[in-house]
C-alpha positions in Angstrom: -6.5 6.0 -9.8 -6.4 9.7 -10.8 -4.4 12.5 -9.0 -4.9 12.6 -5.3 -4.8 8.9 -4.9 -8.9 9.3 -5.5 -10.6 6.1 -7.2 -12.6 7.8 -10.2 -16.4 7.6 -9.7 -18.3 4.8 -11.2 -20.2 6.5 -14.2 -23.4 4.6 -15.0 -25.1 5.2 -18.5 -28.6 4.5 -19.2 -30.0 5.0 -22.4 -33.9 4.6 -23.0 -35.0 3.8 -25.9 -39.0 3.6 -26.5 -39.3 0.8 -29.4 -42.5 0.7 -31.0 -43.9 -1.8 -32.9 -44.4 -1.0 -36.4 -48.2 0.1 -37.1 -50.3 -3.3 -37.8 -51.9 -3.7 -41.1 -55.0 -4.9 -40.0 -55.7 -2.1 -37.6 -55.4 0.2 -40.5 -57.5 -2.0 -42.7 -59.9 -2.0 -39.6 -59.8 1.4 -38.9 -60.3 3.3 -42.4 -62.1 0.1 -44.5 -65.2 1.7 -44.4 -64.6 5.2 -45.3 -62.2 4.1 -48.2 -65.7 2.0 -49.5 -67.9 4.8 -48.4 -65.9 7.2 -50.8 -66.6 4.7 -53.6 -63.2 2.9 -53.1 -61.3 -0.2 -52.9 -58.0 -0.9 -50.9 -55.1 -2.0 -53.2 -52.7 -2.4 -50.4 -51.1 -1.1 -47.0 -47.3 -0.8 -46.8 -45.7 -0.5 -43.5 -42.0 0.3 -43.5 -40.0 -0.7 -40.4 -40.0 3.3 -39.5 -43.6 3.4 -39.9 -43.5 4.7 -43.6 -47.3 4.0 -44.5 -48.2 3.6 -47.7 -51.7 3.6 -48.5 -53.2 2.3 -51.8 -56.2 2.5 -53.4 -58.7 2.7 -56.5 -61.8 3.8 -57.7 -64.6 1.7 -58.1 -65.5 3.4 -61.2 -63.3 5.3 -63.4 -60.3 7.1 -62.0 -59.7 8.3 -58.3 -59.1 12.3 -57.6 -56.6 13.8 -55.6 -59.0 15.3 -53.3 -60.2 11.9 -52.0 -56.7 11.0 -51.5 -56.9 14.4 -49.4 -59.6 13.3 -47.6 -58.8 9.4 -46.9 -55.3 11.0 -45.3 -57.0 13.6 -43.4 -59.8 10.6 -42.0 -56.6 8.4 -40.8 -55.0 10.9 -38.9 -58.3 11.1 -37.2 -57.6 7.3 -36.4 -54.2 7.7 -35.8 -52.7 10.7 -33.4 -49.1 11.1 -35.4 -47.9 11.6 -32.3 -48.6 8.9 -30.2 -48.0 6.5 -33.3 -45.1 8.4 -35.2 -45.5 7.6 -39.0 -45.5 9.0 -42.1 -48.4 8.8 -44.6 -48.7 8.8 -48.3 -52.2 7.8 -49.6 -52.0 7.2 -53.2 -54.0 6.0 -56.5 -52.7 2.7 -58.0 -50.8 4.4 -60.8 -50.8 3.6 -64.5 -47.2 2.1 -64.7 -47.8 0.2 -61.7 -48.9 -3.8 -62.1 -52.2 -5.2 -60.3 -52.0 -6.2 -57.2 -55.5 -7.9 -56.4 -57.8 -9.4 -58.3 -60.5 -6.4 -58.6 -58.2 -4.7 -60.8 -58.6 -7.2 -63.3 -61.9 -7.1 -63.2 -62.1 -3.3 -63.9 -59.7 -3.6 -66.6 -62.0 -6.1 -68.4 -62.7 -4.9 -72.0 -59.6 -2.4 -71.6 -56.0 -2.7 -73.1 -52.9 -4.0 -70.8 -49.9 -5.2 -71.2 -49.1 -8.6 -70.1 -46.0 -10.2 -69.4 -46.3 -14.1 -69.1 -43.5 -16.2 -67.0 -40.9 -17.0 -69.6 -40.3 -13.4 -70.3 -43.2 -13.0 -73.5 -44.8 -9.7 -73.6 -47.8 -8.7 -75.3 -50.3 -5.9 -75.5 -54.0 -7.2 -75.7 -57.7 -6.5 -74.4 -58.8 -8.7 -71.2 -61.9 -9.8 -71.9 -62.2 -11.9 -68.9 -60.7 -12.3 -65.7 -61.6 -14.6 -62.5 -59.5 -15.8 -59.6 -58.0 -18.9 -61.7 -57.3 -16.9 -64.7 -57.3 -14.4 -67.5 -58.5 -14.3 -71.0 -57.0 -11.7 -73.5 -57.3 -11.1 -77.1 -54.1 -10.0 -79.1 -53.0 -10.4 -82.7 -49.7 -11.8 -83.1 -47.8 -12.2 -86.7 -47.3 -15.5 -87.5 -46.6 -17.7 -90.4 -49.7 -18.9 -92.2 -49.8 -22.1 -94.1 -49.7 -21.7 -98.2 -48.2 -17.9 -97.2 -44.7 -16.7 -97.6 -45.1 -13.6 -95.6 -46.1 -13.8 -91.6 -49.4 -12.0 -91.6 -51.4 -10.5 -88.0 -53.5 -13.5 -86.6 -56.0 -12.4 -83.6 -56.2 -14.8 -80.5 -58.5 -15.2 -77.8 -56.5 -17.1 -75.3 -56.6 -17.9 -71.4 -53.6 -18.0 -69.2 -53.9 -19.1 -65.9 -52.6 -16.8 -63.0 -49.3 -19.0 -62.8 -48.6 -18.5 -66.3 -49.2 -14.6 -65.9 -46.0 -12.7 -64.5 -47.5 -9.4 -64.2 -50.5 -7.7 -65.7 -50.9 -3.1 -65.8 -52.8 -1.1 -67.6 -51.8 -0.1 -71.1 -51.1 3.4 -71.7 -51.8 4.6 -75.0 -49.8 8.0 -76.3 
């Protein structure tokens, strides 16, 4: 009761909130596939953030990727996607240098370049991949080792292949 002997008025509260669904991979992969390839391109990956943070990688076919086809790939999604209607945030991006591969046509550009490898057991090594398929990579490294009849280690080349389960993460190698 409040002063007057008056019952206080029943105060209803309705709060709507519109919840969207993330953005769906696929219909980005779907809806910008063919410009990324038409560009000369390959798609790395998509990253969707539970706030719709898109992230948007990919990589050259041949050499390195410029900025202005980043430019351009971000400009031909928002054609796709009205940022109003949809509500996200874009970053299209190269691969990056420091960054590991994520799928296997990044080995096979890397083939005859230097990368650094780290195997599963925590072993790191910088070498040349000479070959790479789905099952596997094959690099060639010198390692100093002991050497029967020697008393000092001396540098031994190796061409080895490692298997993708042995292979904990594989980038490019950036020479300074």
């Amino acid at each position: 009761m409040i002063s007057g002997g008056r019952e206080p008025p029943e105060i209803v509260s309705r709060i709507c909130i519109n919840i969207k669904e993330p953005m769906n991979v696929s219909e980005i992969k779907d809806a910008i596939g063919s410009e990324i390839v038409a560009r000369g391109c390959y798609l790395v990956d998509i990253s969707i953030s539970k706030d719709n943070d898109i992230e948007i990688t990919v990589e050259a076919e041949e050499g390195s990727i410029e900025l202005d086809t980043c430019v351009e790939l971000s400009r031909f999604f928002e054609t796709k996607f009205d940022r109003e209607k949809e509500d996200y945030s874009l970053t299209v991006s190269s691969a990056g240098l420091d960054q590991p591969f994520k799928i296997f046509k990044q080995y096979q550009k890397a083939v005859g370049s230097k990368v650094e490898v780290q195997l599963k057991g925590g072993r790191k090594m910088v070498a040349t991949l000479t070959a790479a398929d789905p099952d596997g990579i094959t690099l060639n490294y010198t390692a100093k080792e002991a050497v029967e009849g020697k008393k000092k280690k001396e540098f031994v080349e190796h061409n080895d292949r490692f298997t993708m389960d042995m292979v904990n993460s594989v980038k490019p190698y950036i020479e300074f």
